[in-house]
C-alpha positions as CSV (number, residue, x, y, z in Angstrom):
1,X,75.6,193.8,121.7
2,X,77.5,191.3,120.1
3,X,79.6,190.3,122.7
4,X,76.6,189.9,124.9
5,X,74.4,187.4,122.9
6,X,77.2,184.5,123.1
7,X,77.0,184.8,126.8
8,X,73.6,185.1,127.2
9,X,73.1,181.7,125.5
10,X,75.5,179.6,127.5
11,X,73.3,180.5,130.2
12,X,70.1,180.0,128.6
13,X,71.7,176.7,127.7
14,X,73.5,175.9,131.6
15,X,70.3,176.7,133.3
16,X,68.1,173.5,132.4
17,X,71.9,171.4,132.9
18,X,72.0,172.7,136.1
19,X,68.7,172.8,137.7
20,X,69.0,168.8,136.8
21,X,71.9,168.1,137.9
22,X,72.0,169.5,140.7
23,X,68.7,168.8,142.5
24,X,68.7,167.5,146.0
25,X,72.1,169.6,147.0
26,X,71.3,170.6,150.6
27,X,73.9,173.4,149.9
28,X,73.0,176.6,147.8
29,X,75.2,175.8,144.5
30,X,77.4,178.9,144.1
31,X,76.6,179.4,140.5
32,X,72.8,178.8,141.6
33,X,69.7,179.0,139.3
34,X,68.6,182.3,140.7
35,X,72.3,183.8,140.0
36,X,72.5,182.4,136.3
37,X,68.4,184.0,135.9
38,X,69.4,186.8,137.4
39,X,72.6,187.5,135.2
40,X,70.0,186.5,132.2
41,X,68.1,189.6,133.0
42,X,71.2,191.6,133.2
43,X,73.1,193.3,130.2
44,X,76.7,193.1,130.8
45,X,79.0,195.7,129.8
46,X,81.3,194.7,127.1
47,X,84.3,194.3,129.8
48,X,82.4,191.9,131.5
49,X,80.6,190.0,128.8
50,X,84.6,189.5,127.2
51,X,86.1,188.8,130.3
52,X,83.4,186.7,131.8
53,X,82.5,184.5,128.4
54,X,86.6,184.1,128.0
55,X,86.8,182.6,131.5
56,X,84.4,179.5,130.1
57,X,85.9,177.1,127.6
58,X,85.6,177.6,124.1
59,X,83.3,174.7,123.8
60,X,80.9,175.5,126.5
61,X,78.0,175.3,125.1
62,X,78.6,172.1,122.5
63,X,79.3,170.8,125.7
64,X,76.5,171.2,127.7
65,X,73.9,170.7,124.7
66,X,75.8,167.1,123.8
67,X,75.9,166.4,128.1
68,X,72.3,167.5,128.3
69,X,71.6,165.1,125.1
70,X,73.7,162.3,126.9
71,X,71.5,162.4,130.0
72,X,68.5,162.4,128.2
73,X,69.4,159.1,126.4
74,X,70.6,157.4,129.3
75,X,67.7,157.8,131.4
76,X,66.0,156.1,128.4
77,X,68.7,153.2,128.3
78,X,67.0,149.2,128.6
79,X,70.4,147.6,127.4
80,X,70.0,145.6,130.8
81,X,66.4,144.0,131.2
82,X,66.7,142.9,134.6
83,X,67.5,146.1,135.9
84,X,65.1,148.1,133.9
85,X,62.3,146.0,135.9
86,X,63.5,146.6,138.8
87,X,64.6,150.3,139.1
88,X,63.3,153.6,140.0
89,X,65.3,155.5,137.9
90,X,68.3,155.9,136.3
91,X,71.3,157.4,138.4
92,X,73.4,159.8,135.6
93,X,75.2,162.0,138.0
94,X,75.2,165.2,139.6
95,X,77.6,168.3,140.0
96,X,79.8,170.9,137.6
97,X,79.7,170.0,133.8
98,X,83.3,171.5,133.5
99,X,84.5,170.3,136.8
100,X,88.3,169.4,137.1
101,X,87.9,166.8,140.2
102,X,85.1,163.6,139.1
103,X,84.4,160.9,141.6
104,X,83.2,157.5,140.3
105,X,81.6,155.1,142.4
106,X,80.3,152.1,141.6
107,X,76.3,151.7,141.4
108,X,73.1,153.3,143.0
109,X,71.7,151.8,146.1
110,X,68.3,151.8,147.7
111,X,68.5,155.5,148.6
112,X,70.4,157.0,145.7
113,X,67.5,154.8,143.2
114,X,64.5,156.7,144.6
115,X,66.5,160.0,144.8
116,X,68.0,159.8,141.4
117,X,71.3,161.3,142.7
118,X,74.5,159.3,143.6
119,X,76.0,159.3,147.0
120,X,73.4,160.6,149.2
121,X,72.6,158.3,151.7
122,X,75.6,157.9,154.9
123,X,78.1,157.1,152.7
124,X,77.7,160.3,150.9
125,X,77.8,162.3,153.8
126,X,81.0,161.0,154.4
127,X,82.1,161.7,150.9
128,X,80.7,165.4,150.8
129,X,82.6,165.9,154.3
130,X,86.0,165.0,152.4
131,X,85.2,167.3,149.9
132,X,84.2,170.2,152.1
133,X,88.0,169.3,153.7
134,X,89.4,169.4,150.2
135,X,87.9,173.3,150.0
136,X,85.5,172.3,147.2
137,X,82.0,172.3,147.9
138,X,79.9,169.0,145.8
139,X,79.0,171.5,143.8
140,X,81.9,172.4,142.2
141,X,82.9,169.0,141.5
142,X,81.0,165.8,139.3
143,X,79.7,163.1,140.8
144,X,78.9,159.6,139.1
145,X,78.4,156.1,139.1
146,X,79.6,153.3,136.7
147,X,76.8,151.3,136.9
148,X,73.7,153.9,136.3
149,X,70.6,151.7,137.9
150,X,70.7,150.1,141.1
151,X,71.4,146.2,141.1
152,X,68.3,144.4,141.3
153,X,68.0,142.5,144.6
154,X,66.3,138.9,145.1
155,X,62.7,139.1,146.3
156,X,61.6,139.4,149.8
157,X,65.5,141.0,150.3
158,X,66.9,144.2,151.0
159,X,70.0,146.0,151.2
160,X,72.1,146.4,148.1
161,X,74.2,143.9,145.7
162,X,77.6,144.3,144.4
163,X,77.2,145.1,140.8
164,X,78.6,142.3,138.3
165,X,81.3,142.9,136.1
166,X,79.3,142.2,132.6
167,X,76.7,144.7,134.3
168,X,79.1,147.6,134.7
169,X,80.7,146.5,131.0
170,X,77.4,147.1,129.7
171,X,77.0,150.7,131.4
172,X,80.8,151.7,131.2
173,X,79.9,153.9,127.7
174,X,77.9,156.4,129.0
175,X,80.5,157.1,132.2
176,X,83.2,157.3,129.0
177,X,80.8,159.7,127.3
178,X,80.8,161.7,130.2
179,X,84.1,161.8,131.4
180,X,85.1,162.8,127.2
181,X,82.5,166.0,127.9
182,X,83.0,166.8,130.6
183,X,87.2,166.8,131.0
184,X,87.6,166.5,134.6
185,X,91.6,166.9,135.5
186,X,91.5,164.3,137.5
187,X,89.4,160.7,138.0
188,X,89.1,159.4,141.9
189,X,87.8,156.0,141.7
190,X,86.0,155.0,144.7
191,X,86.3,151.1,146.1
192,X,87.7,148.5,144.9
193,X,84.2,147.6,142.4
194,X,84.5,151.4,140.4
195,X,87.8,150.0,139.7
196,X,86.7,146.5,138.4
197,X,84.3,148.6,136.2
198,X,86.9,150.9,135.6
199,X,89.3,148.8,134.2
200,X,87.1,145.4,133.0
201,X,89.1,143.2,135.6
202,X,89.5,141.9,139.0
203,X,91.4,143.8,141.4
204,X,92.9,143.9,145.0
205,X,93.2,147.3,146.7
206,X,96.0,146.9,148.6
207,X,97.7,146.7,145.5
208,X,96.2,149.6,143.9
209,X,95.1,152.2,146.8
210,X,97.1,155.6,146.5
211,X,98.3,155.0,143.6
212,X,97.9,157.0,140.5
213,X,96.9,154.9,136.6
214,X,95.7,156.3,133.8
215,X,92.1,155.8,132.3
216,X,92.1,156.5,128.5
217,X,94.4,159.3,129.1
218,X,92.7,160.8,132.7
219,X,95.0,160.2,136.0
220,X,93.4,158.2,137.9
221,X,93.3,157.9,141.7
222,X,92.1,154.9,143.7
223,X,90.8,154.9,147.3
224,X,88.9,153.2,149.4
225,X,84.8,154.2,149.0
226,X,83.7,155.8,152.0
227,X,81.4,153.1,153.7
228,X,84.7,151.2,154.2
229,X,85.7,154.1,156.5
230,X,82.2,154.0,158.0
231,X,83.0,150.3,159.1
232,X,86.5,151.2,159.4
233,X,86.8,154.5,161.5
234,X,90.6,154.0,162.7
235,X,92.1,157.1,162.2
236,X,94.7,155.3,160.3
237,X,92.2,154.3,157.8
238,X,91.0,157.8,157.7
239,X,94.7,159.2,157.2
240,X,95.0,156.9,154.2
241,X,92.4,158.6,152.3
242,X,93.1,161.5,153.1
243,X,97.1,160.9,152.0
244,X,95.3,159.9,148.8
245,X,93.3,163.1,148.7
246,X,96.4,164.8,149.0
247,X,98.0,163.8,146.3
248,X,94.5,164.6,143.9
249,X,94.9,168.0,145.3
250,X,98.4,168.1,144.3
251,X,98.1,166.7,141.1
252,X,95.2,169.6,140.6
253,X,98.2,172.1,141.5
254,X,96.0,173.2,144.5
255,X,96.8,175.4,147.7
256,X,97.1,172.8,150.8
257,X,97.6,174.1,154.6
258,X,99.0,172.7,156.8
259,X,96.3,172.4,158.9
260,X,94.9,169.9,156.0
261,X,98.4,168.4,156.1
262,X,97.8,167.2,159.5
263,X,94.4,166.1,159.2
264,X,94.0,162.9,160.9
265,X,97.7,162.1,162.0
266,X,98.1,161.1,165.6
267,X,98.3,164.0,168.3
């Protein structure tokens, strides 16, 4: 019985984590709310409570109670006045809290504000596609933003803004918080702004694209954010993100084929 009760409360404590973070998915997560209630209602036998509970990391649960904790506040957050007026919600992020591959973009637009989940609208699409093509499903991997509320826009505009620098200064601490909880193996930072907020400076991608830097000890790939490809759909734009892609994948130590070698290089 004792081996059971440690497992039985990182589910307790996953389940809220997960039905949050992962609303809107228009995939059935693999560790799904209805698996995790199910395995609640189930007593393990010792083999698989030890084997199962040794498989997640030793801190799981400090983990998910301090990311849980970390959402909380920063849906709460006013530190910019302007946007607080002007937004639906805060956008904290969506996917696996131990997940070894993050994406970071850079800030909500109209669609992900009123959803209250990053990357949904076209450019999204594009993005899960590429991670489908990586063999992940979104699921498995952690999605964020570092500016959390979408830039407020001018009256009587639409569209969406590039965020400013000071704004996504002021928001970089909670994407720090979450990157420190959640340990991801590997950073992609996607567009040329995620890397301004990234790194607190001005940036050209042609100088930084495909190229690996570290952020406060993370590696850290830069590529270009999928709605460039949407405007850009030459296949050798398309083969340079994927190149990059290739190299997360064997940075992660994963299985590539060659089929996914040869994605997008001319017949």
């Amino acid at each position: 019985m004792s081996e059971t009760i440690p497992f039985q409360q990182a589910l307790q404590g996953i389940e809220p984590l997960l039905r949050s973070m992962t609303q809107g998915f228009t995939q059935e997560p693999k560790a799904s709310i209805q698996s995790l209630q199910q395995l609640l209602n189930t007593q393990p036998s010792k083999a698989l409570s030890t084997s199962m509970t040794s498989a997640l990391p030793h801190d799981h649960d400090d983990r998910l109670q301090k990311l849980a904790h970390l959402r909380e506040e920063a849906l709460a957050c006013i530190r910019c006045p302007h946007l607080v007026a002007s937004r639906t919600q805060v956008v904290f992020g969506v996917g696996n809290p131990f997940a070894e591959l993050m994406f970071v973009g850079e800030a909500p637009g109209e669609e992900e504000d009123l959803k209250g989940e990053p990357f949904v609208g076209r450019a999204g699409q594009l993005l899960t596609k590429i991670i489908n093509a990586m063999e992940y499903q979104r699921e498995e991997i952690f999605i964020a933003n570092v500016l959390k509320c979408r830039p407020n826009m001018p009256p009587n505009t639409s569209g969406n803004r590039k965020p400013k620098l000071e704004e996504m200064t002021t928001c970089l601490p909670w994407l720090k918080q979450q990157i420190e909880l959640i340990k991801p193996r590997v950073l992609v930072a996607l567009g040329t702004t995620a890397v301004e907020g990234l790194l607190g400076k001005a940036v050209l991608m042609r100088d930084m694209r495909g190229k690996w830097f570290d952020f406060q000890g993370t590696p850290l790939m830069v590529t270009y954010h999928p709605a460039y490809l949407l405007r850009n759909q030459s296949l050798s734009e398309k083969r340079k993100v994927w190149e990059d892609m290739l190299q997360v994948l064997e940075k992660l130590e994963r299985p590539i084929s060659e089929k996914q070698r040869g994605f997008f290089l001319s017949k």
